[in-house]
N, CA, C and O atoms as a CHARMM CRD file, in Angstrom:
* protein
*
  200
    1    1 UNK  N     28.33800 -12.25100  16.21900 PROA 1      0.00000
    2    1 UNK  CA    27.01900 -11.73500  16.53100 PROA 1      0.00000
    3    1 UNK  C     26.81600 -10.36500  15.89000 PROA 1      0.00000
    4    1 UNK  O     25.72100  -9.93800  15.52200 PROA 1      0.00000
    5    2 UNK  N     27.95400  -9.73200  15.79300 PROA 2      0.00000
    6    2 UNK  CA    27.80300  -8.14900  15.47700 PROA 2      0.00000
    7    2 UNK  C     27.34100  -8.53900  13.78800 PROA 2      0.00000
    8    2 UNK  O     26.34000  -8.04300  13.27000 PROA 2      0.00000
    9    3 UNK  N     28.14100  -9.38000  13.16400 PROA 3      0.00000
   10    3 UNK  CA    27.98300  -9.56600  11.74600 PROA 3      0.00000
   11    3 UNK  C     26.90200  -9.81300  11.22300 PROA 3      0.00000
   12    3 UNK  O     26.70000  -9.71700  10.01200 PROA 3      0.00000
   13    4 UNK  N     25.90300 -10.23200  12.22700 PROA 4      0.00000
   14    4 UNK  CA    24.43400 -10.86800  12.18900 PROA 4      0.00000
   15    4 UNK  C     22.99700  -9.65100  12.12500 PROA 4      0.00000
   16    4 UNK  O     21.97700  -9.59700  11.43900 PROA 4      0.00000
   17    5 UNK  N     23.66200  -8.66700  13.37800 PROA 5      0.00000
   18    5 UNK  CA    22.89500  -7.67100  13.65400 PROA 5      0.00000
   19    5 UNK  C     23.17100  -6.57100  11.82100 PROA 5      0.00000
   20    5 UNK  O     22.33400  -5.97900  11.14000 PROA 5      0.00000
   21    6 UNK  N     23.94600  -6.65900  11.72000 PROA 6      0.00000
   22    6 UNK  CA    24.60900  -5.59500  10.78400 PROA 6      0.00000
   23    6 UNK  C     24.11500  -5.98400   9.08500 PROA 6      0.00000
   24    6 UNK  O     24.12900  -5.23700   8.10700 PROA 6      0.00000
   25    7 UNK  N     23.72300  -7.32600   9.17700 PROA 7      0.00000
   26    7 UNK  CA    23.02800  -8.15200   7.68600 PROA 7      0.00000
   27    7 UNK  C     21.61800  -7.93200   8.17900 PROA 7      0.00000
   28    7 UNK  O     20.94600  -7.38100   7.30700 PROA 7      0.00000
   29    8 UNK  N     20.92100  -8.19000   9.33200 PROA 8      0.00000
   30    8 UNK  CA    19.86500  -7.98700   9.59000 PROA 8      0.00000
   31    8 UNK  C     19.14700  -6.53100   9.43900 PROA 8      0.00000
   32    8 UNK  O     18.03800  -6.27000   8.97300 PROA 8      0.00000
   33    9 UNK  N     20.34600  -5.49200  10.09900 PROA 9      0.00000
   34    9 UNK  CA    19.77000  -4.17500  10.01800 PROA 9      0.00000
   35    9 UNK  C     20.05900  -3.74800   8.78200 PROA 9      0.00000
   36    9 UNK  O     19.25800  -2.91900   8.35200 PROA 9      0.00000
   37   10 UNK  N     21.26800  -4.15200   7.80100 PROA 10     0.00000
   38   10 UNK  CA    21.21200  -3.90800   5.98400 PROA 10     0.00000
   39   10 UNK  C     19.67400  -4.46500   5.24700 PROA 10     0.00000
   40   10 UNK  O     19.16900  -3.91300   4.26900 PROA 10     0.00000
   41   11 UNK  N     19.02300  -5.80400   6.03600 PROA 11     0.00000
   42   11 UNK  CA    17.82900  -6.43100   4.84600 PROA 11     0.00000
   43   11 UNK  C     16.95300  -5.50200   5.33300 PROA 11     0.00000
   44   11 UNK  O     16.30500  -4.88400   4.48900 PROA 11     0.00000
   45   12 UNK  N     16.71900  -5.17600   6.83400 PROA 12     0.00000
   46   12 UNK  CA    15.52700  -4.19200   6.85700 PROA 12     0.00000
   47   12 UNK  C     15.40000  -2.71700   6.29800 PROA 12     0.00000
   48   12 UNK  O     14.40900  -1.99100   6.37200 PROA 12     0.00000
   49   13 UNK  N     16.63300  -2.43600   5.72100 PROA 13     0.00000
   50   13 UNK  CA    16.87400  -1.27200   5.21000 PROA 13     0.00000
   51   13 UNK  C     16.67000  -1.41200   3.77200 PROA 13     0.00000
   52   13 UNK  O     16.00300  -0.61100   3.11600 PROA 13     0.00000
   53   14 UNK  N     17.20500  -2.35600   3.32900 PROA 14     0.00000
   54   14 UNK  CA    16.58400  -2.62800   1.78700 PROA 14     0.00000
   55   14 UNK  C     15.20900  -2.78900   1.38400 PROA 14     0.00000
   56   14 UNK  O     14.72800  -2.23400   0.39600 PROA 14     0.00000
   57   15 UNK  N     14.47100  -3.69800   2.30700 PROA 15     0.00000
   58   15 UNK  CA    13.02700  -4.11900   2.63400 PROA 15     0.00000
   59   15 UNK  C     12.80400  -2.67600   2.39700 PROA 15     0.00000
   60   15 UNK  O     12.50300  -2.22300   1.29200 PROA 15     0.00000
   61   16 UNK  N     12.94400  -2.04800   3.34800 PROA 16     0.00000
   62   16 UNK  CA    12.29200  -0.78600   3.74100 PROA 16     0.00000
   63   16 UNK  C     12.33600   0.23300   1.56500 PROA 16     0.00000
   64   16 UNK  O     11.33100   0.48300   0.90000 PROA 16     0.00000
   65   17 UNK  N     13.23900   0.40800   1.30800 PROA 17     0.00000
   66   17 UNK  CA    14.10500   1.26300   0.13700 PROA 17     0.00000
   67   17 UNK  C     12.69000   0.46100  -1.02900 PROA 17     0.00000
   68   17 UNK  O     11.75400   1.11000  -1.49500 PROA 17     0.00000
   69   18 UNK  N     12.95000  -1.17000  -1.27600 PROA 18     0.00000
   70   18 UNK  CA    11.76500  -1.11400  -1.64500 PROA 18     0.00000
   71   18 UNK  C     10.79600  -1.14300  -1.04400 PROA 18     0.00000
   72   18 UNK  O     10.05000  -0.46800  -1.75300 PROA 18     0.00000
   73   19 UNK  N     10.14600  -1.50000  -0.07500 PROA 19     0.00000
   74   19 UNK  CA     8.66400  -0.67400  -0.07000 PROA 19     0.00000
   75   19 UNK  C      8.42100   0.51000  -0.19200 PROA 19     0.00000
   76   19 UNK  O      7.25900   0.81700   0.07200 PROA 19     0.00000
   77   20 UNK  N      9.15300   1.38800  -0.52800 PROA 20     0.00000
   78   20 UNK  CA     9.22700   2.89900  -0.62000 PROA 20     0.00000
   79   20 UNK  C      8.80900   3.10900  -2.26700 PROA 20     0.00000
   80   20 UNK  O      7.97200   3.87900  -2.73900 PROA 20     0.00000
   81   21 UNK  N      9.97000   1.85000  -3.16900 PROA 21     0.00000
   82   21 UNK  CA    10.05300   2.34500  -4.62600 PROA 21     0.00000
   83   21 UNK  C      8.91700   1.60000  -5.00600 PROA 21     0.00000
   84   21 UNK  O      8.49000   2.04900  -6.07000 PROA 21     0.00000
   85   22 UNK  N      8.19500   0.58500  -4.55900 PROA 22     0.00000
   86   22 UNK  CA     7.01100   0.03200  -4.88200 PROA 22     0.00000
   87   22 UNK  C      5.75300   0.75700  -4.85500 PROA 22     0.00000
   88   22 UNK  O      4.73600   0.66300  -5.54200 PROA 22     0.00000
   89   23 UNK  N      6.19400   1.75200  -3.56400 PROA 23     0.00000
   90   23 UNK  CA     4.40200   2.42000  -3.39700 PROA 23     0.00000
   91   23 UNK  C      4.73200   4.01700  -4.69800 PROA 23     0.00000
   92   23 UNK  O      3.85700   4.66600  -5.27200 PROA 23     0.00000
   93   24 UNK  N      6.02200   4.18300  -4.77600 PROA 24     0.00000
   94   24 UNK  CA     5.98100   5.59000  -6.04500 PROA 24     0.00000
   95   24 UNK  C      5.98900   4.19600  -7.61000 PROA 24     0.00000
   96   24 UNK  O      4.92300   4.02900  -8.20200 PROA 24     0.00000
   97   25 UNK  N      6.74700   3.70100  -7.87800 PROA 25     0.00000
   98   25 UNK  CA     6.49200   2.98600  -8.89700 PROA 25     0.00000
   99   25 UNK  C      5.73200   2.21200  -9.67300 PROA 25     0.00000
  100   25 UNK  O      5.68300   2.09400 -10.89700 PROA 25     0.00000
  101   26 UNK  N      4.69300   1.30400  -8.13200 PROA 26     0.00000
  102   26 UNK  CA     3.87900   0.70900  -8.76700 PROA 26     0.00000
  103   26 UNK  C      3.04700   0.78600  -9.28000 PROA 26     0.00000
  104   26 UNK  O      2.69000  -0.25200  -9.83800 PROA 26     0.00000
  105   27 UNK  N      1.97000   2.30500  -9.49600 PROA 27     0.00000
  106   27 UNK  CA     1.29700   2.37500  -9.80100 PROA 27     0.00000
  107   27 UNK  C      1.15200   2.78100 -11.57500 PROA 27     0.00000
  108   27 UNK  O      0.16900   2.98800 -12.28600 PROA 27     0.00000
  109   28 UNK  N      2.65300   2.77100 -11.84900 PROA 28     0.00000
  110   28 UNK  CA     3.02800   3.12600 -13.23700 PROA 28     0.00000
  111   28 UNK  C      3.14700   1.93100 -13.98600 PROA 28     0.00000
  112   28 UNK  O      2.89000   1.97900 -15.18900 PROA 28     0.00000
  113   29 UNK  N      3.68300   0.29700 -13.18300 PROA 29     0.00000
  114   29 UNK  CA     4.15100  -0.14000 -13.43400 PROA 29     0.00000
  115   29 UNK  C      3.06200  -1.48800 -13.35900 PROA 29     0.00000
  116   29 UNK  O      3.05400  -2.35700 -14.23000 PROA 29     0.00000
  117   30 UNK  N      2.38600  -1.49400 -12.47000 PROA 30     0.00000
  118   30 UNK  CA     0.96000  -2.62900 -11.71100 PROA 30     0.00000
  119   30 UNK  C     -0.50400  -1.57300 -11.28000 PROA 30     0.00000
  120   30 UNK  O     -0.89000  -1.35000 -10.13200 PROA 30     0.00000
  121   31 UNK  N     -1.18600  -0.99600 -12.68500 PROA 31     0.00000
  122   31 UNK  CA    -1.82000  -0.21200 -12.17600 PROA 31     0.00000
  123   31 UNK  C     -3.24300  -0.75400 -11.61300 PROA 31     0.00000
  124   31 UNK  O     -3.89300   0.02800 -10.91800 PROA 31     0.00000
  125   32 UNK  N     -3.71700  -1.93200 -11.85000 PROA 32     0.00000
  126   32 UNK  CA    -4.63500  -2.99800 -11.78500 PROA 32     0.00000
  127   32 UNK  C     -4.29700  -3.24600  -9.89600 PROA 32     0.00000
  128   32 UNK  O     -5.15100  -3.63700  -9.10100 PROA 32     0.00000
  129   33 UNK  N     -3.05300  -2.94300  -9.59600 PROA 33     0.00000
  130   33 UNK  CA    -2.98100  -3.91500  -7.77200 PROA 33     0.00000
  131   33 UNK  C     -3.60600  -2.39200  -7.50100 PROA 33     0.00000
  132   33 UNK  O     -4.51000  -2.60200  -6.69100 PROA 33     0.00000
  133   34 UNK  N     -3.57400  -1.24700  -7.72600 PROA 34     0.00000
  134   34 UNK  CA    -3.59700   0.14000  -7.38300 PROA 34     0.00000
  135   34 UNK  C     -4.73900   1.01000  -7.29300 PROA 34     0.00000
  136   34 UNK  O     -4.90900   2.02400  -6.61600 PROA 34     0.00000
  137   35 UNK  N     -5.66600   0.27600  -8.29700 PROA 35     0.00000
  138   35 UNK  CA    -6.95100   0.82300  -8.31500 PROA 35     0.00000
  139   35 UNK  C     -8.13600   0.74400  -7.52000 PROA 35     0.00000
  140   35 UNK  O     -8.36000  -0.34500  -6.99100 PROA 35     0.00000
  141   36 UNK  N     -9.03200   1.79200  -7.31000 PROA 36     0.00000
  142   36 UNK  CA   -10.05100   1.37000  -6.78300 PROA 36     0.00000
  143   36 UNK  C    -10.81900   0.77400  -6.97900 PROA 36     0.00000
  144   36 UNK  O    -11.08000   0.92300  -8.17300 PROA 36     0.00000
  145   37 UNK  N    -11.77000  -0.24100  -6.33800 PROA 37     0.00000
  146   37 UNK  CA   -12.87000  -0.70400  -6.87200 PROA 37     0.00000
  147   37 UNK  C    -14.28500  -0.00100  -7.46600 PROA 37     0.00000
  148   37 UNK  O    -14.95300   0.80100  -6.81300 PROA 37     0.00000
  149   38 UNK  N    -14.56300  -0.38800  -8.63200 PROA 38     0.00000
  150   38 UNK  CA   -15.15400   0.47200  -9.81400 PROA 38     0.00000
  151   38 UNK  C    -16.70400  -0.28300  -9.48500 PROA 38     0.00000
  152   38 UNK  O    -17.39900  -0.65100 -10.43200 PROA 38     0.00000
  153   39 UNK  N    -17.02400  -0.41300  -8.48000 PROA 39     0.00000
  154   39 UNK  CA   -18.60000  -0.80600  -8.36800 PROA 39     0.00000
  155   39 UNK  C    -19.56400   0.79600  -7.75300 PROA 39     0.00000
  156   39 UNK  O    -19.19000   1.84800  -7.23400 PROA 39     0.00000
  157   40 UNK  N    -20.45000   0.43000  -8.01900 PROA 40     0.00000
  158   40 UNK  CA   -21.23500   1.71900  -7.78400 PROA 40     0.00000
  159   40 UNK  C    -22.02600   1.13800  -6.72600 PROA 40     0.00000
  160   40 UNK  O    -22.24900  -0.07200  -6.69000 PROA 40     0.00000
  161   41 UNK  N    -22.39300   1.82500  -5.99600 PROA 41     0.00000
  162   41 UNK  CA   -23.37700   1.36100  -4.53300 PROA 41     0.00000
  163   41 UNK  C    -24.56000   2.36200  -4.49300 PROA 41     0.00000
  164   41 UNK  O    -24.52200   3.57700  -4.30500 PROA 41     0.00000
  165   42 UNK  N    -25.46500   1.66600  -4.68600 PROA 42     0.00000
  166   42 UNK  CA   -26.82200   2.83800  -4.29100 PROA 42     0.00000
  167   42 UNK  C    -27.71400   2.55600  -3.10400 PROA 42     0.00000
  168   42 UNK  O    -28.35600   1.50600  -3.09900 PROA 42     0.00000
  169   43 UNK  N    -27.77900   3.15100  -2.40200 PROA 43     0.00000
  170   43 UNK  CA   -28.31500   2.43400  -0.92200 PROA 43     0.00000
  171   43 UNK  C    -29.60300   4.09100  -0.91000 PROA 43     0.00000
  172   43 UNK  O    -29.30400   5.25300  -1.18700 PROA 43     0.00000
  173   44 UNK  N    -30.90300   3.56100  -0.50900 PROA 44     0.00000
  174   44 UNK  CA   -31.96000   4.44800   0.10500 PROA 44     0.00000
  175   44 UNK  C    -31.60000   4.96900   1.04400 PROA 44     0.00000
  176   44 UNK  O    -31.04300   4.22000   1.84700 PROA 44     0.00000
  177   45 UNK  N    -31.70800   6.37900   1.41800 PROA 45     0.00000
  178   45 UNK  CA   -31.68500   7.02500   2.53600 PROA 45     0.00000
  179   45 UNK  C    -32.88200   7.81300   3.08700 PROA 45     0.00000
  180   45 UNK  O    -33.38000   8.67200   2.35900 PROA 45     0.00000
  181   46 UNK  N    -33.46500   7.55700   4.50700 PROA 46     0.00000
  182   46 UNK  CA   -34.41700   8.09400   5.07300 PROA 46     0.00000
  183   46 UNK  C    -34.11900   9.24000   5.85000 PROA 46     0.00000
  184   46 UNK  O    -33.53500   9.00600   6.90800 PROA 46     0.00000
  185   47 UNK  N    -34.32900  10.20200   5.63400 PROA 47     0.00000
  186   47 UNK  CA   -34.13900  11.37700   6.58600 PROA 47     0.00000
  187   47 UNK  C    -35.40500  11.67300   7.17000 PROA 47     0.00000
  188   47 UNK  O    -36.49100  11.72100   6.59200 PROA 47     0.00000
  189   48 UNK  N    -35.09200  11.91700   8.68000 PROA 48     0.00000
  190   48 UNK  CA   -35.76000  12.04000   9.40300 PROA 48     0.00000
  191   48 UNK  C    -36.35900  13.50300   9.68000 PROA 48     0.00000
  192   48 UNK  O    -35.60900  14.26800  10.28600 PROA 48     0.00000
  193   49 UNK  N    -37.63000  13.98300   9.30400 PROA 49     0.00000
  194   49 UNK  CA   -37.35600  15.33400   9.66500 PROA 49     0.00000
  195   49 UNK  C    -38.96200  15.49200  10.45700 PROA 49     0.00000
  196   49 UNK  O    -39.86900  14.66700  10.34200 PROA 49     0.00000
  197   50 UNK  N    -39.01700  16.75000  11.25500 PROA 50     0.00000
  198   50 UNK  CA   -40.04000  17.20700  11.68700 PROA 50     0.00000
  199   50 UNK  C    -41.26900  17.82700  11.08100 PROA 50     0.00000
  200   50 UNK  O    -42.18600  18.21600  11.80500 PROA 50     0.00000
């Protein structure tokens, strides 16, 4: 059982190591998953005044 806990708590630690090197790397590497969306929004605004 101990051998189980000890592979389990090593994958979540790796898991973890990359999601770490994915969020500094990827954006060098997958800059398209990273970007913002490039649409422009123009919406009317009414201000209300006295």
């Amino acid at each position: 059982m101990w051998r189980l806990i000890k592979a389990l708590l090593f994958l979540a630690i790796l898991a973890g190591l990359a999601l770490i090197a994915y969020a500094y790397a990827g954006p060098l590497f997958f800059p398209g998953d990273f970007a913002p969306p490039s649409t422009q929004v123009t919406r009317p605004v009414t201000l209300e005044t006295q």
